[in-house]
N, CA, C, O and CB atoms as a CASP TS submission, in Angstrom:
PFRMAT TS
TARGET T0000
AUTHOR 0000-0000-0000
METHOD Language model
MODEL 1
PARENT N/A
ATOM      1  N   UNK     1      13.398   6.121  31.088  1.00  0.00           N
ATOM      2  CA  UNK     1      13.344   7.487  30.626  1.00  0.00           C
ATOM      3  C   UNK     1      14.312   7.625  29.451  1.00  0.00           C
ATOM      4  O   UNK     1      15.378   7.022  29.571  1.00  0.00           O
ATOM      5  CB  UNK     1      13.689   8.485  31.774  1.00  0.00           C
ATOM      6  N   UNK     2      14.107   8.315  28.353  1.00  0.00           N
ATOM      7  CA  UNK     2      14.700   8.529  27.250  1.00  0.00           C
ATOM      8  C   UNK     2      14.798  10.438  27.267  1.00  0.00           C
ATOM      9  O   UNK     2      14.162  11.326  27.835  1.00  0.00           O
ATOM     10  CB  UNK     2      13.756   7.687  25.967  1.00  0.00           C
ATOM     11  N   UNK     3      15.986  10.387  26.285  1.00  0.00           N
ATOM     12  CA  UNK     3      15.828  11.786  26.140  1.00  0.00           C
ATOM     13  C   UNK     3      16.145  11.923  24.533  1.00  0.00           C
ATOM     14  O   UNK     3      17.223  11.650  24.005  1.00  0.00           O
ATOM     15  CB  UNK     3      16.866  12.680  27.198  1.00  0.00           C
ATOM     16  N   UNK     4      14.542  12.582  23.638  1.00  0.00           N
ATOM     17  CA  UNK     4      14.449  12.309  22.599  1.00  0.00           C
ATOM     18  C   UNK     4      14.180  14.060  22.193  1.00  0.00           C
ATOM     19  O   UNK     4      14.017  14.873  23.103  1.00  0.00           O
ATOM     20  CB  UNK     4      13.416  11.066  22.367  1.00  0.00           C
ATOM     21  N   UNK     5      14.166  14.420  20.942  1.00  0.00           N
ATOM     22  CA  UNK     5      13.766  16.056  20.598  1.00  0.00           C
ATOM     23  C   UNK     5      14.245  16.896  21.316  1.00  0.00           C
ATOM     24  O   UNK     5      14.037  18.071  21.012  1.00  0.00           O
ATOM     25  CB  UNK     5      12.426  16.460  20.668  1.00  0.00           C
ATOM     26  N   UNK     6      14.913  16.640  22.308  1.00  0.00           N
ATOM     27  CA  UNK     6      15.142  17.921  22.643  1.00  0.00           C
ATOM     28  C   UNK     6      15.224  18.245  24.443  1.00  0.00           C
ATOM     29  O   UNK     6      15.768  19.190  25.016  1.00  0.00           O
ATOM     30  CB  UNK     6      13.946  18.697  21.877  1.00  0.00           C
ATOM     31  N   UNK     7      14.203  16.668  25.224  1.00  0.00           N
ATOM     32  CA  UNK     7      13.344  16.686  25.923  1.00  0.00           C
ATOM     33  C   UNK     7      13.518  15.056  26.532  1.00  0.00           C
ATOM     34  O   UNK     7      14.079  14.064  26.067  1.00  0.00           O
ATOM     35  CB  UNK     7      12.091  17.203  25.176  1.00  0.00           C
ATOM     36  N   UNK     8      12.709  15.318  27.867  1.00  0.00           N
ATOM     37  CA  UNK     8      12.851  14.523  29.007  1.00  0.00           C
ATOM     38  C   UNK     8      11.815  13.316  28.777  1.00  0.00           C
ATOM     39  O   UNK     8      10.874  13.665  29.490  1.00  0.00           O
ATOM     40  CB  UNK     8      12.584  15.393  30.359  1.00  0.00           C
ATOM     41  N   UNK     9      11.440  12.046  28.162  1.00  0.00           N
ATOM     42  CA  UNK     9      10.337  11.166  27.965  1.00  0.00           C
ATOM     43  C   UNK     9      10.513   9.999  28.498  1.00  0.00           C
ATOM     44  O   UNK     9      11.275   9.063  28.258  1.00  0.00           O
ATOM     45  CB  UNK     9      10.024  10.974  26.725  1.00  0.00           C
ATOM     46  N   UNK    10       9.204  10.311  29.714  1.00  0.00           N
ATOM     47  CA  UNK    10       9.182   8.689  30.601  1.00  0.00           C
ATOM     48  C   UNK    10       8.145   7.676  29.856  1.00  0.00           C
ATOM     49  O   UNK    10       7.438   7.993  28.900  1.00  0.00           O
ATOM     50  CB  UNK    10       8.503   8.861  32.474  1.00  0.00           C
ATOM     51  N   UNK    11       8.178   6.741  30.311  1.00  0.00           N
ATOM     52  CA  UNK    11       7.201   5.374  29.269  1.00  0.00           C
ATOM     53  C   UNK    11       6.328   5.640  29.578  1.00  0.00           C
ATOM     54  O   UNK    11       6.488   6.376  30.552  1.00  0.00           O
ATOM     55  CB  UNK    11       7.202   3.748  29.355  1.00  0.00           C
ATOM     56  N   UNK    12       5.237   5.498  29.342  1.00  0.00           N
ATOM     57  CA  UNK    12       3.980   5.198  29.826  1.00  0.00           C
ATOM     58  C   UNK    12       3.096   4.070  29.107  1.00  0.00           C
ATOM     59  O   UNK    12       3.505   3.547  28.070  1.00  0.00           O
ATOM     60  CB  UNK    12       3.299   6.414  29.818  1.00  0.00           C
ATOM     61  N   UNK    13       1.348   3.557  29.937  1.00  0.00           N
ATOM     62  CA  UNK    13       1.288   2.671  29.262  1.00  0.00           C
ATOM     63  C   UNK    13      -0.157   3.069  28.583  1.00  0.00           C
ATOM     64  O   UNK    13      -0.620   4.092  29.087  1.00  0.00           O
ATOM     65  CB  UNK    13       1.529   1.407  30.005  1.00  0.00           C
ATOM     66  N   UNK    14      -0.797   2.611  27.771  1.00  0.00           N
ATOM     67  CA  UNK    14      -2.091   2.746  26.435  1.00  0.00           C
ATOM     68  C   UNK    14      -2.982   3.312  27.636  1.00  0.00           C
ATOM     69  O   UNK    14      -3.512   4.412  27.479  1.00  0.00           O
ATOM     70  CB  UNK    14      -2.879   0.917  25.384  1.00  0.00           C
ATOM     71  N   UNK    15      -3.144   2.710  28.656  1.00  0.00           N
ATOM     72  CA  UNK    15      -4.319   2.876  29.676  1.00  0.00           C
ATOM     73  C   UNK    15      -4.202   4.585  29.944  1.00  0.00           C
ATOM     74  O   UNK    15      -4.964   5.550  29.889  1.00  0.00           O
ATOM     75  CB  UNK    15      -4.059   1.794  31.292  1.00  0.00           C
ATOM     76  N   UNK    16      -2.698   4.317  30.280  1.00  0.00           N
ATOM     77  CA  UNK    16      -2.529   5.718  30.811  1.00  0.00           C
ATOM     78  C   UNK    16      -3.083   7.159  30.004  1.00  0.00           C
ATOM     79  O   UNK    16      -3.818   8.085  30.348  1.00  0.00           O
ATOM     80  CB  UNK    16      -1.030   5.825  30.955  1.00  0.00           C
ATOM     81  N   UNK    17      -1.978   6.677  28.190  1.00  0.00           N
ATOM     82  CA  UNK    17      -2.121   7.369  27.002  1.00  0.00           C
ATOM     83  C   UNK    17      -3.677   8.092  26.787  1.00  0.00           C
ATOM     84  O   UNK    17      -3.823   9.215  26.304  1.00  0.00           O
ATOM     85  CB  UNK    17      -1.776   6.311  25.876  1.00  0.00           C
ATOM     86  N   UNK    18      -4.787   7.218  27.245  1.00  0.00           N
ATOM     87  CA  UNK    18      -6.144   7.463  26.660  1.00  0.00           C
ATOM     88  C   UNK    18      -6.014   8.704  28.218  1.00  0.00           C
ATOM     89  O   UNK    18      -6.599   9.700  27.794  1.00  0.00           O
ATOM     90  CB  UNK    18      -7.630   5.743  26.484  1.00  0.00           C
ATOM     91  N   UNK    19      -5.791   8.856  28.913  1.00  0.00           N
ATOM     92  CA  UNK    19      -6.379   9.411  30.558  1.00  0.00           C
ATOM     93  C   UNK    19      -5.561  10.984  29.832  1.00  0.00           C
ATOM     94  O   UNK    19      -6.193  12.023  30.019  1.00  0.00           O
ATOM     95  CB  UNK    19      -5.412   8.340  32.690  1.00  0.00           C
ATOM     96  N   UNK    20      -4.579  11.062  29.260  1.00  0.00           N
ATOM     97  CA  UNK    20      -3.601  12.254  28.942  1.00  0.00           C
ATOM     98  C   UNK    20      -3.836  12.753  27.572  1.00  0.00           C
ATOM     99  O   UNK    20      -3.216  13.698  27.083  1.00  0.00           O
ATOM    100  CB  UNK    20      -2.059  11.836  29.054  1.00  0.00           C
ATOM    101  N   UNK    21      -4.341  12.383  27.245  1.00  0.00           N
ATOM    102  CA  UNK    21      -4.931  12.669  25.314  1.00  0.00           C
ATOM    103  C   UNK    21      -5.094  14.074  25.335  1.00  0.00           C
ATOM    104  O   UNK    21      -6.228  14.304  25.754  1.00  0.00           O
ATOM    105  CB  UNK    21      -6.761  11.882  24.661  1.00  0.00           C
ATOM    106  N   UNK    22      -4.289  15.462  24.992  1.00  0.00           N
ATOM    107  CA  UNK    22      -4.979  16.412  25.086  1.00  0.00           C
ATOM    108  C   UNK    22      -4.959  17.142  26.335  1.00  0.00           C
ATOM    109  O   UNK    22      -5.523  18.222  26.509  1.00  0.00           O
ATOM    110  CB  UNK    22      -6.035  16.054  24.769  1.00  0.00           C
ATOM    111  N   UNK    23      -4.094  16.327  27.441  1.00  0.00           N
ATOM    112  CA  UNK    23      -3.593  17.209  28.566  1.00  0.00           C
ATOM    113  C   UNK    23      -2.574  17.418  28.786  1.00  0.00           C
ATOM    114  O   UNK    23      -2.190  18.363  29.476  1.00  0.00           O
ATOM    115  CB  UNK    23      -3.836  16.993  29.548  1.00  0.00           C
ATOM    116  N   UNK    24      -1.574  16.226  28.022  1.00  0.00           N
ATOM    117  CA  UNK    24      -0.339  16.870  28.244  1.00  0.00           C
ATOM    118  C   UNK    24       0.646  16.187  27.246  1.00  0.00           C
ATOM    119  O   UNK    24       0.149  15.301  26.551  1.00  0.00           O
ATOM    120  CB  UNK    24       0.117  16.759  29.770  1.00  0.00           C
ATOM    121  N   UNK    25       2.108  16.497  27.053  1.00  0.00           N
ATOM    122  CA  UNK    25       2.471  16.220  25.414  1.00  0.00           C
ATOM    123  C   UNK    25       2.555  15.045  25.388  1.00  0.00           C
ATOM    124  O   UNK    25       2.142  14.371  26.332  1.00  0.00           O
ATOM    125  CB  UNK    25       3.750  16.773  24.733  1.00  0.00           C
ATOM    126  N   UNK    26       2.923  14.685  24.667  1.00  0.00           N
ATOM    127  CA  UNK    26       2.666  12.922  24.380  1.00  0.00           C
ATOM    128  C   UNK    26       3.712  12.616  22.733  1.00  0.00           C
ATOM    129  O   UNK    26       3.548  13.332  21.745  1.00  0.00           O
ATOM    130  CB  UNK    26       0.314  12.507  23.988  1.00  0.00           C
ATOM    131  N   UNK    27       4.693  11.483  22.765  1.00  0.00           N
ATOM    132  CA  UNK    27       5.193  10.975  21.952  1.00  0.00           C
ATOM    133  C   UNK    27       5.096   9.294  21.671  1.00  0.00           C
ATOM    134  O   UNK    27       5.210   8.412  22.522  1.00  0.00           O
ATOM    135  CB  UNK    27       6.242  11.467  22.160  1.00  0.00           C
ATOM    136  N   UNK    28       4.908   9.169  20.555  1.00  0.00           N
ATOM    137  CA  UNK    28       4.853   7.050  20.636  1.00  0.00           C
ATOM    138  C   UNK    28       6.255   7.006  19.348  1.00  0.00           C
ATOM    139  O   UNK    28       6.609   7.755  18.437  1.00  0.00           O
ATOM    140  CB  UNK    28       2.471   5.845  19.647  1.00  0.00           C
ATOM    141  N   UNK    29       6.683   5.828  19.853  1.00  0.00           N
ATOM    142  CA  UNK    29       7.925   5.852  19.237  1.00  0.00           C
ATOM    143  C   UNK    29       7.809   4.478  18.524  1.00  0.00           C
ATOM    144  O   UNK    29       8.391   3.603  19.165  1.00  0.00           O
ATOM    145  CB  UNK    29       9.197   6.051  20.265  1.00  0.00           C
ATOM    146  N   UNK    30       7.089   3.933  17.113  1.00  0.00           N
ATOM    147  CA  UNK    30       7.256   2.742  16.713  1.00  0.00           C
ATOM    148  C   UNK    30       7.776   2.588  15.179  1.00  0.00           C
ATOM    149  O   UNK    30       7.463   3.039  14.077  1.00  0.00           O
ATOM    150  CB  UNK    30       6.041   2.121  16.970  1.00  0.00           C
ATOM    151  N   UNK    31       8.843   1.609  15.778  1.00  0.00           N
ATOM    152  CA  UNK    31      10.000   1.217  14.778  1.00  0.00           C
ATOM    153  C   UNK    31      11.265   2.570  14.446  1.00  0.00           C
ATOM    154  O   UNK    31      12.333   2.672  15.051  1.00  0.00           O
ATOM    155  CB  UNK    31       9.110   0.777  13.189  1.00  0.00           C
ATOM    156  N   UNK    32      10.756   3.526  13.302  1.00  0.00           N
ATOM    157  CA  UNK    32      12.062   4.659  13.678  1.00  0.00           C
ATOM    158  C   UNK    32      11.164   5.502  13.197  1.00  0.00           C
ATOM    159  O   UNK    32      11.599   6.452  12.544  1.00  0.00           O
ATOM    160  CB  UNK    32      13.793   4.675  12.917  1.00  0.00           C
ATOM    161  N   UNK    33       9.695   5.370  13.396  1.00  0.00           N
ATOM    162  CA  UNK    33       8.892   6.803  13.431  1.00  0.00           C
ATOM    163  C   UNK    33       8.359   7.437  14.755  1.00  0.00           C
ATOM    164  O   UNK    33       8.095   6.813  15.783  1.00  0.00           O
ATOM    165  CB  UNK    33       7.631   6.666  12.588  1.00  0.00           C
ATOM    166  N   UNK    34       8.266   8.558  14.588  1.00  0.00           N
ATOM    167  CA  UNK    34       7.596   8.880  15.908  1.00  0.00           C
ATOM    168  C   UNK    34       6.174   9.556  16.018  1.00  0.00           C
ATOM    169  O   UNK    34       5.854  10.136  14.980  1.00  0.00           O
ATOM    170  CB  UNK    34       8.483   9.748  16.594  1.00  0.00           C
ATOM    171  N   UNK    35       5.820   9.579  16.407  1.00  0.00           N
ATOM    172  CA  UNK    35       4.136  10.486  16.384  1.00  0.00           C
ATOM    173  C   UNK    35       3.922  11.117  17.483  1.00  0.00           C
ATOM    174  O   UNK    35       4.056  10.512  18.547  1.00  0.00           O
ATOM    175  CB  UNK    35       2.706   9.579  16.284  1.00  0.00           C
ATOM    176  N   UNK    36       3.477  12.708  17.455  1.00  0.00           N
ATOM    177  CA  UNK    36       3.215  13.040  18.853  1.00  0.00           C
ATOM    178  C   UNK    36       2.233  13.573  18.995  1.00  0.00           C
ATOM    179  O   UNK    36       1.735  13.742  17.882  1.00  0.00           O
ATOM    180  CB  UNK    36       4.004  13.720  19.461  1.00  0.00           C
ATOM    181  N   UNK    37       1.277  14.181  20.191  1.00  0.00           N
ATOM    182  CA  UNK    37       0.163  14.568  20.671  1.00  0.00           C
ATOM    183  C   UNK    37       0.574  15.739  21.322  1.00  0.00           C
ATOM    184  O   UNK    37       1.055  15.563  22.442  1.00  0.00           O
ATOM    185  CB  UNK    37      -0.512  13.618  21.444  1.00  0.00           C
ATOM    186  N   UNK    38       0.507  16.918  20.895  1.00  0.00           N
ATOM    187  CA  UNK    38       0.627  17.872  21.603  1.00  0.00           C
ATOM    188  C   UNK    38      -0.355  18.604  22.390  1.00  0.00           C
ATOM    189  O   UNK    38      -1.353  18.979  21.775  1.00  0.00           O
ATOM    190  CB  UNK    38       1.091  18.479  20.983  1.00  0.00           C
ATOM    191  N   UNK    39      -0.227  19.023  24.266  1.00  0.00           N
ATOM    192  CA  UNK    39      -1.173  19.224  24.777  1.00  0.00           C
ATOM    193  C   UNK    39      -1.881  19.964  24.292  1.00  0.00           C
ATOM    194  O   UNK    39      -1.226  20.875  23.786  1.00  0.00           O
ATOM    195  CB  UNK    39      -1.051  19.416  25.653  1.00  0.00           C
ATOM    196  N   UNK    40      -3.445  20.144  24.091  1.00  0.00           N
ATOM    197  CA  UNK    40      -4.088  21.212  23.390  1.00  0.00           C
ATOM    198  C   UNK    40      -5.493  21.371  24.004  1.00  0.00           C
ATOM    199  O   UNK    40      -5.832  20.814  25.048  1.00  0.00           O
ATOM    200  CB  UNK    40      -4.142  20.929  21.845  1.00  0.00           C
ATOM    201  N   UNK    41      -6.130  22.023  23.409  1.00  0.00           N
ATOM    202  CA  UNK    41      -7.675  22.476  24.358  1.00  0.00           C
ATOM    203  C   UNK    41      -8.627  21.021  23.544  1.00  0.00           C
ATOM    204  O   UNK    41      -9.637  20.457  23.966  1.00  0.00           O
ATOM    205  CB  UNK    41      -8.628  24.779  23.774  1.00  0.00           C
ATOM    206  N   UNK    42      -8.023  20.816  22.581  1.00  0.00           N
ATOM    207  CA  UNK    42      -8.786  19.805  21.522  1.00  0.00           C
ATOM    208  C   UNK    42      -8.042  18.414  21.096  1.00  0.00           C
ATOM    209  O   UNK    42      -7.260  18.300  20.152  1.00  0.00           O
ATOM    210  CB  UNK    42      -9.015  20.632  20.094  1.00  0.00           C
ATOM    211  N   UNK    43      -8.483  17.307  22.057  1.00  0.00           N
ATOM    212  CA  UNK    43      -7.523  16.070  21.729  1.00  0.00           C
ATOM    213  C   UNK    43      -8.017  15.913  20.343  1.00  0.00           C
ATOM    214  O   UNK    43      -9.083  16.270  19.840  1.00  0.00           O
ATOM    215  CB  UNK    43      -7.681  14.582  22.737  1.00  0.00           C
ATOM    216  N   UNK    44      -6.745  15.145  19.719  1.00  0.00           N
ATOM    217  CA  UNK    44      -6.663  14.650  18.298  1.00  0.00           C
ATOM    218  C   UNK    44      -8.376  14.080  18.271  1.00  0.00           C
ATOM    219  O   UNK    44      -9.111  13.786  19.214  1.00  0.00           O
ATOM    220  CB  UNK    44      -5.226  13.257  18.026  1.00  0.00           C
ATOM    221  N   UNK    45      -8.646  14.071  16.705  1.00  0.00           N
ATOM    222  CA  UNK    45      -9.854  12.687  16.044  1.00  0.00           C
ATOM    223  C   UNK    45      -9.657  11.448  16.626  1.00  0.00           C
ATOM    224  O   UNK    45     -10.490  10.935  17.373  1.00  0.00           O
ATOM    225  CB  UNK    45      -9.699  12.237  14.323  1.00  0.00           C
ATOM    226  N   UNK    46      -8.149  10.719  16.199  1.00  0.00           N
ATOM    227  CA  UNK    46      -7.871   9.496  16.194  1.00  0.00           C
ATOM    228  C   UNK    46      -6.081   9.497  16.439  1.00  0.00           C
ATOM    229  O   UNK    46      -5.173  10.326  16.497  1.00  0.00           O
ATOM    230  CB  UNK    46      -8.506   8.847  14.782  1.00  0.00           C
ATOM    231  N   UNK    47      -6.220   8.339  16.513  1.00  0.00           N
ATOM    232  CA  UNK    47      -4.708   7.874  17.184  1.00  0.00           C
ATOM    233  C   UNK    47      -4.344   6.384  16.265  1.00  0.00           C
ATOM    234  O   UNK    47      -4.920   5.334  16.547  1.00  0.00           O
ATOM    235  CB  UNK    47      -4.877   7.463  19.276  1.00  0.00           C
ATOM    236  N   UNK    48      -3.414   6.462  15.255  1.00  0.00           N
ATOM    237  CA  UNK    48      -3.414   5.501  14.189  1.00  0.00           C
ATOM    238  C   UNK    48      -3.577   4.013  15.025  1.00  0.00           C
ATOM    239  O   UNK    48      -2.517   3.861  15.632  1.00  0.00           O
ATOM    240  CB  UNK    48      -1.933   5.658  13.223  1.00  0.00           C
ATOM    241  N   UNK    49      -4.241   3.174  15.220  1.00  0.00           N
ATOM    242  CA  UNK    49      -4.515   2.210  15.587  1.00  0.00           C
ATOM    243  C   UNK    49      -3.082   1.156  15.862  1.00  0.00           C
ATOM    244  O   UNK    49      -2.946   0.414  16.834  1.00  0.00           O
ATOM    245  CB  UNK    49      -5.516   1.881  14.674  1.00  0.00           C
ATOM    246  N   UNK    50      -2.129   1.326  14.764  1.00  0.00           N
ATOM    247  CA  UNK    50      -0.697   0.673  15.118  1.00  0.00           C
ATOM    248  C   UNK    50       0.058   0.686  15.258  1.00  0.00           C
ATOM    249  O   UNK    50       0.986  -0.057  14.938  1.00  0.00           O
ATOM    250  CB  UNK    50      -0.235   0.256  14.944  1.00  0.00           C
ATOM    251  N   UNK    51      -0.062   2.110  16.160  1.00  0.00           N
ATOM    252  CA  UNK    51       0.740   3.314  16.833  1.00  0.00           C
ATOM    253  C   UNK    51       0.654   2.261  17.943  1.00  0.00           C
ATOM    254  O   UNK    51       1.400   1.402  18.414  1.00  0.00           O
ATOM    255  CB  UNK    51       0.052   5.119  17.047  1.00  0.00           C
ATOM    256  N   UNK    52      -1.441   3.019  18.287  1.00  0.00           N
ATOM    257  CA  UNK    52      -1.759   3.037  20.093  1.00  0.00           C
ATOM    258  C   UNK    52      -1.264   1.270  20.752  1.00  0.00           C
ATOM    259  O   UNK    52      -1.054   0.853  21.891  1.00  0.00           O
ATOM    260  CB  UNK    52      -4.073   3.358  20.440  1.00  0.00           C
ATOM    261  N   UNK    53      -1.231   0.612  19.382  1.00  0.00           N
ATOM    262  CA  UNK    53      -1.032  -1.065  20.197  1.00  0.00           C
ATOM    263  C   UNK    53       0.115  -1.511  19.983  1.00  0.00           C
ATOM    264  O   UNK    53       0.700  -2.313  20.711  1.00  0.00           O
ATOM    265  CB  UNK    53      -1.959  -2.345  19.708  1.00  0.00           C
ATOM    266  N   UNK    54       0.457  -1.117  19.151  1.00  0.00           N
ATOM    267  CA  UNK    54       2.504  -1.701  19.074  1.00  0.00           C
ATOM    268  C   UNK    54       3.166  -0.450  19.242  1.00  0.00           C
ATOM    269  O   UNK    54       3.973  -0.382  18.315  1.00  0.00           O
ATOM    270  CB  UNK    54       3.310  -2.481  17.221  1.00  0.00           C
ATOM    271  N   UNK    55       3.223   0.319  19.770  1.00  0.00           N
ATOM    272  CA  UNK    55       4.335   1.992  20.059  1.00  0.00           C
ATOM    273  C   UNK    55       4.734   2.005  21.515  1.00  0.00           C
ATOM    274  O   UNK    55       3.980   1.476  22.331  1.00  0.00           O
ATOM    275  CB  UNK    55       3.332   3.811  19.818  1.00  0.00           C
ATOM    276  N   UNK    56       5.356   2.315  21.729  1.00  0.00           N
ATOM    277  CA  UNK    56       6.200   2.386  22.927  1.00  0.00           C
ATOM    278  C   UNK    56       5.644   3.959  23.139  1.00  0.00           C
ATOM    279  O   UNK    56       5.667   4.718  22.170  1.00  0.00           O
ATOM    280  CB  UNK    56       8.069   2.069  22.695  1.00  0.00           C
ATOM    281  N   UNK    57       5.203   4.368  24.287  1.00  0.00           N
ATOM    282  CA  UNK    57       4.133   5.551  24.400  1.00  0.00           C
ATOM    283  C   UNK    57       5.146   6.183  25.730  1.00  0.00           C
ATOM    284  O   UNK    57       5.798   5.498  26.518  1.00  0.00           O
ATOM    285  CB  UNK    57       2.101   4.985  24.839  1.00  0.00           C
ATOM    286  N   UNK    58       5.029   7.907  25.687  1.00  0.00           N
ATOM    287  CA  UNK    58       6.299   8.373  26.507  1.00  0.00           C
ATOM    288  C   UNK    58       5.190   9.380  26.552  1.00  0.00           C
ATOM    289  O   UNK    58       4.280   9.572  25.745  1.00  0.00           O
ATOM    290  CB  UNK    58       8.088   8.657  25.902  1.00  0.00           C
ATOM    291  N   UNK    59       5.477   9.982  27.687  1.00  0.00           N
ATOM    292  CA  UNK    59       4.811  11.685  28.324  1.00  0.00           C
ATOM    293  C   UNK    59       6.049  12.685  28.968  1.00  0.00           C
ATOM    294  O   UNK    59       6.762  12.720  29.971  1.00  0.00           O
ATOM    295  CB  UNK    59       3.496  11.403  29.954  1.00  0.00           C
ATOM    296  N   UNK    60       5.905  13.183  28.177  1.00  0.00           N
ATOM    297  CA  UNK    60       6.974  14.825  28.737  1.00  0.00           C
ATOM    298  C   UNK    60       7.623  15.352  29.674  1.00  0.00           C
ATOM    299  O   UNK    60       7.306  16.534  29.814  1.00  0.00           O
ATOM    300  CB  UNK    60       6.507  15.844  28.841  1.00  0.00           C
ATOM    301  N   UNK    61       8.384  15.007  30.371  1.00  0.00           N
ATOM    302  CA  UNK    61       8.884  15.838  31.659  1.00  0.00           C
ATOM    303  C   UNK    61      10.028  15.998  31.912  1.00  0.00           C
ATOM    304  O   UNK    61      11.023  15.289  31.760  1.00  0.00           O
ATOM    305  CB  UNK    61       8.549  15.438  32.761  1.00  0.00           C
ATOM    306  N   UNK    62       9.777  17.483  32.521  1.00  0.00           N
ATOM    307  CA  UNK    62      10.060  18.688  33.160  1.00  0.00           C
ATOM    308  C   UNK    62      11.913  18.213  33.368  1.00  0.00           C
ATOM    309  O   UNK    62      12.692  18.991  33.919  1.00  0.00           O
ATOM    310  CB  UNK    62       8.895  18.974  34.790  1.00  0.00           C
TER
END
């Protein structure tokens, strides 16, 4: 668990990432950028491809 922005972020893994797309917040952390998915009624288009396979992928909590 990390605590990044502000906020509580456990790891998670790609398998998981695709199951939460759009349900709940979502950060990937690769190299010293970050990218996030915020829960919404409308998951993103796309997910930069060398994010979803080299990023270290975290979900939100409480």
């Amino acid at each position: 668990m990390i605590n990044e922005f502000g906020f509580n972020w456990r790891e998670i893994s790609v398998d998981y990432v695709k199951k939460c797309v759009g349900k709940e917040d979502l950060m990937c952390k690769y190299g010293k950028e970050f990218f996030f998915i915020e829960k919404t009624d409308v998951p993103p288009d796309y997910i930069r491809f060398d994010f979803l396979i080299n990023g270290s992928w975290y979900i939100r909590v409480n």
